[in-house]
mmCIF file of the N, C-alpha and C atoms, coordinates in Angstrom:
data_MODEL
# 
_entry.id   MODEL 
# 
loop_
_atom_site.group_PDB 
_atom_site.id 
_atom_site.type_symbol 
_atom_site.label_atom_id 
_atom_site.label_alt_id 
_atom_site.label_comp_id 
_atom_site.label_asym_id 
_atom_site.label_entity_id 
_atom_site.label_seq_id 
_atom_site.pdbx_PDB_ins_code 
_atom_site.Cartn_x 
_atom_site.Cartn_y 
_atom_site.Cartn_z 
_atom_site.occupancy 
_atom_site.B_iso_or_equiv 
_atom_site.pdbx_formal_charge 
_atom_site.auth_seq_id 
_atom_site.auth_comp_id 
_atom_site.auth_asym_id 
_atom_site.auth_atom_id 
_atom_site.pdbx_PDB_model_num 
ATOM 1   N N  . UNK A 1 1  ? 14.218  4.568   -0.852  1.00 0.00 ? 1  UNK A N  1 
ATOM 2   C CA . UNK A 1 1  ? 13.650  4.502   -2.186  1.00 0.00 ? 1  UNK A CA 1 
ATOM 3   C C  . UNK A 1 1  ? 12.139  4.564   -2.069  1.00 0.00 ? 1  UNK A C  1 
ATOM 4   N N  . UNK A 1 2  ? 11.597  5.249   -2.492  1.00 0.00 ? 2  UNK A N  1 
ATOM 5   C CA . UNK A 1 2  ? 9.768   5.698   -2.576  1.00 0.00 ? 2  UNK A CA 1 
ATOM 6   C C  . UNK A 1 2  ? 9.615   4.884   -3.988  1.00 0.00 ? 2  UNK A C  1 
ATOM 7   N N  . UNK A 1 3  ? 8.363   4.351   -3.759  1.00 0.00 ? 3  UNK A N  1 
ATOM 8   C CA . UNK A 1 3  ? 7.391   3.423   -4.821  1.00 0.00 ? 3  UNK A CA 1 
ATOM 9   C C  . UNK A 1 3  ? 5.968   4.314   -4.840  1.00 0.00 ? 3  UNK A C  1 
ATOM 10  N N  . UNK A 1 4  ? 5.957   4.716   -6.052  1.00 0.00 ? 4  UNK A N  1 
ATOM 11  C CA . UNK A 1 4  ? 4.866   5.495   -6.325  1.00 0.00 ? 4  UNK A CA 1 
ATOM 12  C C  . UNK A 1 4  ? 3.751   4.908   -6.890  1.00 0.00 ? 4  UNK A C  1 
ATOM 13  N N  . UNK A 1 5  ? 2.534   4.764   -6.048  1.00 0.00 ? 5  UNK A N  1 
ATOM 14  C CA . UNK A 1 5  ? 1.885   3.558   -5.997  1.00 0.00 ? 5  UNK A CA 1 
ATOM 15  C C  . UNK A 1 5  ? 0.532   4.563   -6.592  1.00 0.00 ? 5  UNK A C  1 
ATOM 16  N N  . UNK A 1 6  ? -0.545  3.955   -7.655  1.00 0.00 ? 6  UNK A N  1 
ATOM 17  C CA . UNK A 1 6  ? -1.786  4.104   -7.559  1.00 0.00 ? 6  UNK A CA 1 
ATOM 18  C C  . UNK A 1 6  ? -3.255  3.261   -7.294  1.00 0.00 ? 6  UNK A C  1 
ATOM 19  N N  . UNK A 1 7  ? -4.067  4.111   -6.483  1.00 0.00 ? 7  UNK A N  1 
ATOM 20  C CA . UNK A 1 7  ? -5.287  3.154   -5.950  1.00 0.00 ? 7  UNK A CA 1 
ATOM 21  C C  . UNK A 1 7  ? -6.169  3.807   -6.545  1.00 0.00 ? 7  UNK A C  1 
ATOM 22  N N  . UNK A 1 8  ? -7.353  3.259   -6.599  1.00 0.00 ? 8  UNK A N  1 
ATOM 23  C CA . UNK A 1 8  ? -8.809  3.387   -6.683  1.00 0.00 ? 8  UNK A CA 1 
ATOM 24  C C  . UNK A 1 8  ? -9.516  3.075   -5.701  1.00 0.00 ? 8  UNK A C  1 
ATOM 25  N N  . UNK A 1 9  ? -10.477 3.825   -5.189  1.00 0.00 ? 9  UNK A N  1 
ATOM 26  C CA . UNK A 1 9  ? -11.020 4.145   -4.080  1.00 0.00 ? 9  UNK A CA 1 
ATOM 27  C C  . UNK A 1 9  ? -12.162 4.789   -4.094  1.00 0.00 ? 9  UNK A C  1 
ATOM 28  N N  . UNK A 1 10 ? -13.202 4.209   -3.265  1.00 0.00 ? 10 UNK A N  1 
ATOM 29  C CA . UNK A 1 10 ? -14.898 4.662   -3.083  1.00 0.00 ? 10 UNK A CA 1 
ATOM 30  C C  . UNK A 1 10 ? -15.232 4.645   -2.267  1.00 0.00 ? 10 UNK A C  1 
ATOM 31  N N  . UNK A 1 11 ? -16.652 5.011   -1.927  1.00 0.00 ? 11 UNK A N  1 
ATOM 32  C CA . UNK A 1 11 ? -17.204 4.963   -0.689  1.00 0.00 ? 11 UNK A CA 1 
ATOM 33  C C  . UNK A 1 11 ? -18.137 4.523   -0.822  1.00 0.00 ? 11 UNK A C  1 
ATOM 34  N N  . UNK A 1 12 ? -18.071 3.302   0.546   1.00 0.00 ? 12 UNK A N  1 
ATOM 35  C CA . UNK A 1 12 ? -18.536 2.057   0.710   1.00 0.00 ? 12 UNK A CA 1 
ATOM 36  C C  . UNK A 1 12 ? -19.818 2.851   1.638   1.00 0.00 ? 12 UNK A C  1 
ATOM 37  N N  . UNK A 1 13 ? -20.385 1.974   2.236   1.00 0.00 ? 13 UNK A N  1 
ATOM 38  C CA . UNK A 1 13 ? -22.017 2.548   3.200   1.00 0.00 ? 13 UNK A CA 1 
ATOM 39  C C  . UNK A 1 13 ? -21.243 2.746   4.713   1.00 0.00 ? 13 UNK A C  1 
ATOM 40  N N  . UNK A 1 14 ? -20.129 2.253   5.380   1.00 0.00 ? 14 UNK A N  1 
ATOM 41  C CA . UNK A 1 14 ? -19.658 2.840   6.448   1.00 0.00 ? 14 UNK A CA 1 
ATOM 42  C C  . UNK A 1 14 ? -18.049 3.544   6.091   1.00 0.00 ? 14 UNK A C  1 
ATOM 43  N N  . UNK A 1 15 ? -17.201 3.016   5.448   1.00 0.00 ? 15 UNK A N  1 
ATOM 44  C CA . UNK A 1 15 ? -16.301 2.879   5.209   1.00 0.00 ? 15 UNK A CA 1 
ATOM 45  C C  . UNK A 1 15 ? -15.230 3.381   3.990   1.00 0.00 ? 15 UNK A C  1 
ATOM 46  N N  . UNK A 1 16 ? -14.147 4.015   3.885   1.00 0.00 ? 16 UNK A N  1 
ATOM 47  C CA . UNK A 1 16 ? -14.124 4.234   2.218   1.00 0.00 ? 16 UNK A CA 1 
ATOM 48  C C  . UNK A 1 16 ? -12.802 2.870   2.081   1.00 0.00 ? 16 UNK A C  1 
ATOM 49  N N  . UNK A 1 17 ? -13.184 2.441   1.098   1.00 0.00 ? 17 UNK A N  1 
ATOM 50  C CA . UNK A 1 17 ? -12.626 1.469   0.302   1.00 0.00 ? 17 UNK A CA 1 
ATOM 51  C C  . UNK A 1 17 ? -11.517 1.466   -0.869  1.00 0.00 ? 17 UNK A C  1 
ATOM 52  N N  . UNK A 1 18 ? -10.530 0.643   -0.788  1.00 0.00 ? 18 UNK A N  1 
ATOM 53  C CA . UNK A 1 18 ? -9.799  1.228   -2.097  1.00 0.00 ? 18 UNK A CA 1 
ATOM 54  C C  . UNK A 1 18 ? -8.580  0.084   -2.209  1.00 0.00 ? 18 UNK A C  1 
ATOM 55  N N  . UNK A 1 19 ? -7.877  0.041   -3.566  1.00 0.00 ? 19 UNK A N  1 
ATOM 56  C CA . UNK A 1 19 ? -7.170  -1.145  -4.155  1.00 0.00 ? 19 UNK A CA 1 
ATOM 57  C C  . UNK A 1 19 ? -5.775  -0.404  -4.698  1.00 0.00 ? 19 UNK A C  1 
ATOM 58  N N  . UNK A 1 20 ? -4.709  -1.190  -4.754  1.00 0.00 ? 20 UNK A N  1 
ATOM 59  C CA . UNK A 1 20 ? -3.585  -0.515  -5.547  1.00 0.00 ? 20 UNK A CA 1 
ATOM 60  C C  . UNK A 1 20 ? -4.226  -1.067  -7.043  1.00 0.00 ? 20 UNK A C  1 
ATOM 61  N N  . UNK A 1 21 ? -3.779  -0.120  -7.937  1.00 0.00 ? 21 UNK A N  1 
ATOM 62  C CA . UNK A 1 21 ? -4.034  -0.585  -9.226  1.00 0.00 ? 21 UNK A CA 1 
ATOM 63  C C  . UNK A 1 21 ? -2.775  -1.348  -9.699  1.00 0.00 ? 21 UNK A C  1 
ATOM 64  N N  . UNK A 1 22 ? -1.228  -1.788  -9.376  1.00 0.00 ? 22 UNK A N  1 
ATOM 65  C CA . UNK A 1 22 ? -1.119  -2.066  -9.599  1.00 0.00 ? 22 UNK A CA 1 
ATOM 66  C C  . UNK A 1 22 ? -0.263  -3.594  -8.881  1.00 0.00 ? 22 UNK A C  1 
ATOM 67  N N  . UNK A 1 23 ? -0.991  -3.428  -7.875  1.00 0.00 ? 23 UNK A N  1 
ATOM 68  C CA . UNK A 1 23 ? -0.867  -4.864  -7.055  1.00 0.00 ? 23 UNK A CA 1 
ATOM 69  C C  . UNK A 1 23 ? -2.619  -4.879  -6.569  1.00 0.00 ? 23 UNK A C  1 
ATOM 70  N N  . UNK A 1 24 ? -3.734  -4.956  -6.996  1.00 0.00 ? 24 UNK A N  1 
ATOM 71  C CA . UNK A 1 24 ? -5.012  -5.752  -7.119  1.00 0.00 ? 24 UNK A CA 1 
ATOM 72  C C  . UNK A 1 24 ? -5.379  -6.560  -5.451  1.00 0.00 ? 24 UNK A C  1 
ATOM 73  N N  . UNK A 1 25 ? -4.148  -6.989  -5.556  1.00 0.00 ? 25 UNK A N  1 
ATOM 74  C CA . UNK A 1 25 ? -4.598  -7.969  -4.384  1.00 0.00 ? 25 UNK A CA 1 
ATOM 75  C C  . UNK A 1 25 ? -4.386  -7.561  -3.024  1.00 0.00 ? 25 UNK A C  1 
ATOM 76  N N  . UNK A 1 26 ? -3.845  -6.204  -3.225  1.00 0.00 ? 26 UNK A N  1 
ATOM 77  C CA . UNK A 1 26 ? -3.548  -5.051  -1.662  1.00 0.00 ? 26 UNK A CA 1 
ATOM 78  C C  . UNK A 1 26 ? -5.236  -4.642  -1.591  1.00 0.00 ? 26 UNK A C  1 
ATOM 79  N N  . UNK A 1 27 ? -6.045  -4.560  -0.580  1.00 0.00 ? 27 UNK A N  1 
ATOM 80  C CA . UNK A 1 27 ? -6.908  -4.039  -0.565  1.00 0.00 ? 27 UNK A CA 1 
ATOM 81  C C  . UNK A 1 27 ? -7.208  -3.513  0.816   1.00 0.00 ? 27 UNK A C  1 
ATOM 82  N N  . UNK A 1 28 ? -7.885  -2.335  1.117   1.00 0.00 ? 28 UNK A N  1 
ATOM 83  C CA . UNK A 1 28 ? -7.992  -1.823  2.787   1.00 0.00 ? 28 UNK A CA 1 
ATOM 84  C C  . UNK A 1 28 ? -9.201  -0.824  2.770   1.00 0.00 ? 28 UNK A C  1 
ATOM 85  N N  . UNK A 1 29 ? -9.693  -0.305  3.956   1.00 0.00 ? 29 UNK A N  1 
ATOM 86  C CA . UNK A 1 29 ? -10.568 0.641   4.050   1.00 0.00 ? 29 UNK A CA 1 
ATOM 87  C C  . UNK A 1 29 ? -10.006 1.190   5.066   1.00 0.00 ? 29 UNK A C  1 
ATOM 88  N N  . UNK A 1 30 ? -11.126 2.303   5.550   1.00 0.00 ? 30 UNK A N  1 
ATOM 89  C CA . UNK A 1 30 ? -10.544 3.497   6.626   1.00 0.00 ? 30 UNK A CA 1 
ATOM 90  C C  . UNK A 1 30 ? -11.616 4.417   6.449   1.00 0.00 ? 30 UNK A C  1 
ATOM 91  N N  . UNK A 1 31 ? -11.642 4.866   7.856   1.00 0.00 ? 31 UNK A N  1 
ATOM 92  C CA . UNK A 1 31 ? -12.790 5.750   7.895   1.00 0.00 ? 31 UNK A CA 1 
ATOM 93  C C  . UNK A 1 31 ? -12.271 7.364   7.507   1.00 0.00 ? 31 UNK A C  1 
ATOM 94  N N  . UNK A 1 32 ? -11.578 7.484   6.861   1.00 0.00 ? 32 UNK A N  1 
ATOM 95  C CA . UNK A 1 32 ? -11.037 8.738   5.872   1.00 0.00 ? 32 UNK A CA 1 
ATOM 96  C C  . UNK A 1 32 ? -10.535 8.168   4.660   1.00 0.00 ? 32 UNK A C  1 
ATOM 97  N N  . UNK A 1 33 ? -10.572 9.043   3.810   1.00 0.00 ? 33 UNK A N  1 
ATOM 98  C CA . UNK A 1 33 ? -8.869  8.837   2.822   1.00 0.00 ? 33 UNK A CA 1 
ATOM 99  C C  . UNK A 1 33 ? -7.658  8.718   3.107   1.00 0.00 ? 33 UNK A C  1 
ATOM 100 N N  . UNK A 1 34 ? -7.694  9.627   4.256   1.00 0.00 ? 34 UNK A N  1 
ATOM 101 C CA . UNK A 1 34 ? -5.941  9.444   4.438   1.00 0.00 ? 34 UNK A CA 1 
ATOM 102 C C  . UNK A 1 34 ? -6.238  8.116   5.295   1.00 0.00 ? 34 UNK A C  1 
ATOM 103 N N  . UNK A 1 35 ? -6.950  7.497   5.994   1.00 0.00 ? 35 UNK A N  1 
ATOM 104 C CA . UNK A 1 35 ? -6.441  6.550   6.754   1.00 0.00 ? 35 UNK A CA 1 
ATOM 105 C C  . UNK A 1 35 ? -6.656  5.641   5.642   1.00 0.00 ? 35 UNK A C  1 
ATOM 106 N N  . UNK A 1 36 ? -7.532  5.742   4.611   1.00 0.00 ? 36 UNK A N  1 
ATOM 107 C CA . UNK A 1 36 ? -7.440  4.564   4.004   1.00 0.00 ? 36 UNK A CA 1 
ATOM 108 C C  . UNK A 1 36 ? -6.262  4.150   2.791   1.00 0.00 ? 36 UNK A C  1 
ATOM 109 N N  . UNK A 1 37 ? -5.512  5.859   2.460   1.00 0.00 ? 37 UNK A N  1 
ATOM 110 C CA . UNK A 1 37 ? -3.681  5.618   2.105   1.00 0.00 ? 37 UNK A CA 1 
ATOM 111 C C  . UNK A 1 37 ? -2.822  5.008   3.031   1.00 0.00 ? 37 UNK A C  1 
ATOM 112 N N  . UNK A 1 38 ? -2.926  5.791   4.587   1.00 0.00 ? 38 UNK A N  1 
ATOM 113 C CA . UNK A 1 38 ? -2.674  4.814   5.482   1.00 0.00 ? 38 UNK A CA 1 
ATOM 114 C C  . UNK A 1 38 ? -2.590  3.015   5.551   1.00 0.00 ? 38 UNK A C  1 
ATOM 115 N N  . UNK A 1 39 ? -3.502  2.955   5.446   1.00 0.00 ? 39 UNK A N  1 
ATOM 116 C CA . UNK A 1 39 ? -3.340  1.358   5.557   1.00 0.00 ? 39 UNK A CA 1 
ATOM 117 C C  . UNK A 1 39 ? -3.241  1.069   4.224   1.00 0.00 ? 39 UNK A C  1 
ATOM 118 N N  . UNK A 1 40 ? -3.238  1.384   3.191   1.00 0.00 ? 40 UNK A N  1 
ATOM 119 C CA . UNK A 1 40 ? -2.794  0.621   2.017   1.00 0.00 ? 40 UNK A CA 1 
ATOM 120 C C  . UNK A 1 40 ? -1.577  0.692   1.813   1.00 0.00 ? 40 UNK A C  1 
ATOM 121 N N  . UNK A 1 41 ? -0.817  1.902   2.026   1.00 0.00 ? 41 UNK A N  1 
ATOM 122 C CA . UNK A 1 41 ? 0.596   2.050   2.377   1.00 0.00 ? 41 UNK A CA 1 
ATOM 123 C C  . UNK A 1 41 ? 1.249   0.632   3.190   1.00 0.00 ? 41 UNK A C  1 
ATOM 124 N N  . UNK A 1 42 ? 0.804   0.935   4.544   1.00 0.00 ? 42 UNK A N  1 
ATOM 125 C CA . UNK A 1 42 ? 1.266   -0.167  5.523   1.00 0.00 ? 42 UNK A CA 1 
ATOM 126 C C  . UNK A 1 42 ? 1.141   -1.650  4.698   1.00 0.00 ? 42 UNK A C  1 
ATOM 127 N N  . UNK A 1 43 ? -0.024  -2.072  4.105   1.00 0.00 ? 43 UNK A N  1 
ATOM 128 C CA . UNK A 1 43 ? -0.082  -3.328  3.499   1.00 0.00 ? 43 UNK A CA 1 
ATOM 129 C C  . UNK A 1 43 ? 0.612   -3.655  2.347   1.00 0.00 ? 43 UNK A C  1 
ATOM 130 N N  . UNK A 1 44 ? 1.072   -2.408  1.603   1.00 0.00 ? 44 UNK A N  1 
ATOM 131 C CA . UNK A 1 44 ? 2.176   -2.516  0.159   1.00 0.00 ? 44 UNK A CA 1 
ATOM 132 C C  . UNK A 1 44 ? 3.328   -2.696  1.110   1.00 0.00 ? 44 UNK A C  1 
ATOM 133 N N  . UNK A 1 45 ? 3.663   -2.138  2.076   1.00 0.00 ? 45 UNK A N  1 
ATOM 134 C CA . UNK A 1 45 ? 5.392   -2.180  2.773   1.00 0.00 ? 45 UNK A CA 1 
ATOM 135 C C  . UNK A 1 45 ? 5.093   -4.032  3.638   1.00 0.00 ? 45 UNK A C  1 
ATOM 136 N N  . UNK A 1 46 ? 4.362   -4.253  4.202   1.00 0.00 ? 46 UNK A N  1 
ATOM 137 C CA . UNK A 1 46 ? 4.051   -5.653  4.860   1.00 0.00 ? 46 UNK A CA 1 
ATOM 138 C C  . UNK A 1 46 ? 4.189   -6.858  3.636   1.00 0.00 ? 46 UNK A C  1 
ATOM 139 N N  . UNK A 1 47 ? 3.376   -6.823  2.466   1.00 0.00 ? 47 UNK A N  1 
ATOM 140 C CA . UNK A 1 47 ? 3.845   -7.504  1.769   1.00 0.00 ? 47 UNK A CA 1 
ATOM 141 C C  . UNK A 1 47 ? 4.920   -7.565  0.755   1.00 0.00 ? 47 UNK A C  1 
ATOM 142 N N  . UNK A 1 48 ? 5.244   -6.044  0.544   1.00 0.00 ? 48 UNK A N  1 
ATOM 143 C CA . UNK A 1 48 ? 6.986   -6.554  0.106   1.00 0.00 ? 48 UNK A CA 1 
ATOM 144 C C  . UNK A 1 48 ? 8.250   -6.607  0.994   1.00 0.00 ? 48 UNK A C  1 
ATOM 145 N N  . UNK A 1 49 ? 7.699   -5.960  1.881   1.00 0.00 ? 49 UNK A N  1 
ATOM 146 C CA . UNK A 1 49 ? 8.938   -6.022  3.212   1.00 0.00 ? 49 UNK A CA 1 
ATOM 147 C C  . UNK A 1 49 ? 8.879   -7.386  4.055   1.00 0.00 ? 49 UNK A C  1 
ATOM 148 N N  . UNK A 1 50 ? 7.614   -8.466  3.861   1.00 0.00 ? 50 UNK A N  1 
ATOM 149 C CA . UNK A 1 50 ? 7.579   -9.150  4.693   1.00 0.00 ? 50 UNK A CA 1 
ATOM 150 C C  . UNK A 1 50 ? 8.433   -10.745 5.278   1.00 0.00 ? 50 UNK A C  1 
ATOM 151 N N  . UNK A 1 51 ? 9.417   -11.030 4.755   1.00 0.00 ? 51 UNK A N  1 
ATOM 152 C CA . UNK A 1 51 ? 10.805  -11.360 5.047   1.00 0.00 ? 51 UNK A CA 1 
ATOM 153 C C  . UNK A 1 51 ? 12.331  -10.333 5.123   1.00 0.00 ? 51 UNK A C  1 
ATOM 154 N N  . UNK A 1 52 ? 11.963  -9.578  4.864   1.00 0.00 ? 52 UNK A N  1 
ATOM 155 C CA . UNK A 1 52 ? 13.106  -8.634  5.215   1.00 0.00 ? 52 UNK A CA 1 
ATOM 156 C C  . UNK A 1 52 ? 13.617  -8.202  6.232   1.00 0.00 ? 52 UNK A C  1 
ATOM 157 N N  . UNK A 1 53 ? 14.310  -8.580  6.909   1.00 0.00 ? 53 UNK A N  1 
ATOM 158 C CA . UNK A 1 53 ? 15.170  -7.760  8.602   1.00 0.00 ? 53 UNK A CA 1 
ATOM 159 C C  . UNK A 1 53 ? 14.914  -6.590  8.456   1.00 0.00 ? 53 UNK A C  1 
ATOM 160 N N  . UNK A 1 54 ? 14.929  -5.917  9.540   1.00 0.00 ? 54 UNK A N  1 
ATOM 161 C CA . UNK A 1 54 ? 14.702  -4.790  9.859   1.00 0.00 ? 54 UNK A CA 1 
ATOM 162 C C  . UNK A 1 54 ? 16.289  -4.047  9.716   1.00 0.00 ? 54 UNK A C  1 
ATOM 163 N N  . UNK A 1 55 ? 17.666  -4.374  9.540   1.00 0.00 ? 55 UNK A N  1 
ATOM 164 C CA . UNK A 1 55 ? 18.511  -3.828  9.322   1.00 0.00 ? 55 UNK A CA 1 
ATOM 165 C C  . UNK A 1 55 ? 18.541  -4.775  7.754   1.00 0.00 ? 55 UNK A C  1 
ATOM 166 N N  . UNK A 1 56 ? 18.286  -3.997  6.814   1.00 0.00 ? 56 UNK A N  1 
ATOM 167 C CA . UNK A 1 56 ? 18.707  -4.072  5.949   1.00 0.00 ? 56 UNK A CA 1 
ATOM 168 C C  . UNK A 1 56 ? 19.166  -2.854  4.636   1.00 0.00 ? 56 UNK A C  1 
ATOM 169 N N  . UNK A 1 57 ? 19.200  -2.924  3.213   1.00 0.00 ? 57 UNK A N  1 
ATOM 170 C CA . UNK A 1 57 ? 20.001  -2.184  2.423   1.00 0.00 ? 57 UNK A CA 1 
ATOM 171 C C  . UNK A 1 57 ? 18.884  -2.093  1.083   1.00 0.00 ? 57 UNK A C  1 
ATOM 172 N N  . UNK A 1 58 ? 18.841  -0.875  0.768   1.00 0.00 ? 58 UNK A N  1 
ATOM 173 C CA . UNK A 1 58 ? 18.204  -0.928  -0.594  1.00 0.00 ? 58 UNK A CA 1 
ATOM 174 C C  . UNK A 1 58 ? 19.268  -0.362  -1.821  1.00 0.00 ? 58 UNK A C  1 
ATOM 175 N N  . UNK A 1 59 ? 19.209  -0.909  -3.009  1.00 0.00 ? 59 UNK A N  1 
ATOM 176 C CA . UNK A 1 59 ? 20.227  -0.077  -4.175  1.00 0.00 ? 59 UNK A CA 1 
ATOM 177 C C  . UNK A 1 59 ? 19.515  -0.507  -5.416  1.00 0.00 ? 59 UNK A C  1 
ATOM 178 N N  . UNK A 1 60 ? 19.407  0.512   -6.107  1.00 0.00 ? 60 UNK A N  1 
ATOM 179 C CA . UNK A 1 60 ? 18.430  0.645   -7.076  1.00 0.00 ? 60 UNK A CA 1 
ATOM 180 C C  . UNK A 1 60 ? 19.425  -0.041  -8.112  1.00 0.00 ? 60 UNK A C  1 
ATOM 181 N N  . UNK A 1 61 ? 18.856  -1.029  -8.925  1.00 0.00 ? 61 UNK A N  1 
ATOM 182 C CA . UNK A 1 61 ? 19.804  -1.753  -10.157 1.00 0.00 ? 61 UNK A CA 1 
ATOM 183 C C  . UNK A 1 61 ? 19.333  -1.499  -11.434 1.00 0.00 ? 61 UNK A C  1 
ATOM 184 N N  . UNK A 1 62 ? 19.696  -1.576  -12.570 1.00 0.00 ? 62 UNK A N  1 
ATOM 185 C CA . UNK A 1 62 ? 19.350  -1.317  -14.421 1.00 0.00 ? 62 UNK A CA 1 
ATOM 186 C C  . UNK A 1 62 ? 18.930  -2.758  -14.465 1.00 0.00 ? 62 UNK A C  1 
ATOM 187 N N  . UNK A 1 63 ? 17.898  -2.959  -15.182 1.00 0.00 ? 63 UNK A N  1 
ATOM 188 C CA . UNK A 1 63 ? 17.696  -3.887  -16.105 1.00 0.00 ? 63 UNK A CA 1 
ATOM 189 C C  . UNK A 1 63 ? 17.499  -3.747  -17.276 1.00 0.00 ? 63 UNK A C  1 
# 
């Protein structure tokens, strides 16, 4: 299942910088863009994956 995530992102004096817009409190830099999707990626999957086993199951539900 893919989570289609948006950030905002600038460039800092070494670094480019950037936030999910809609988790705020993910934040990362990287000395590119892509590294800095890179690690914001990795930090959205770390904090929602971060009790989850590594063998586990996803299934999309209605609310």
């Amino acid at each position: 299942m893919e989570a289609h995530l948006r950030m905002v992102y600038w460039k800092g004096e070494h670094y480019w910088l950037g936030k999910l817009l809609d988790h705020p409190e993910i934040m990362s830099q990287g000395e590119t863009l892509e590294e800095l999707e890179e690690n914001l990626r990795d930090a959205y999957r770390e904090m929602v994956l971060d009790d989850v086993p590594a063998e586990h199951s996803i299934k999309e539900i209605v609310v």
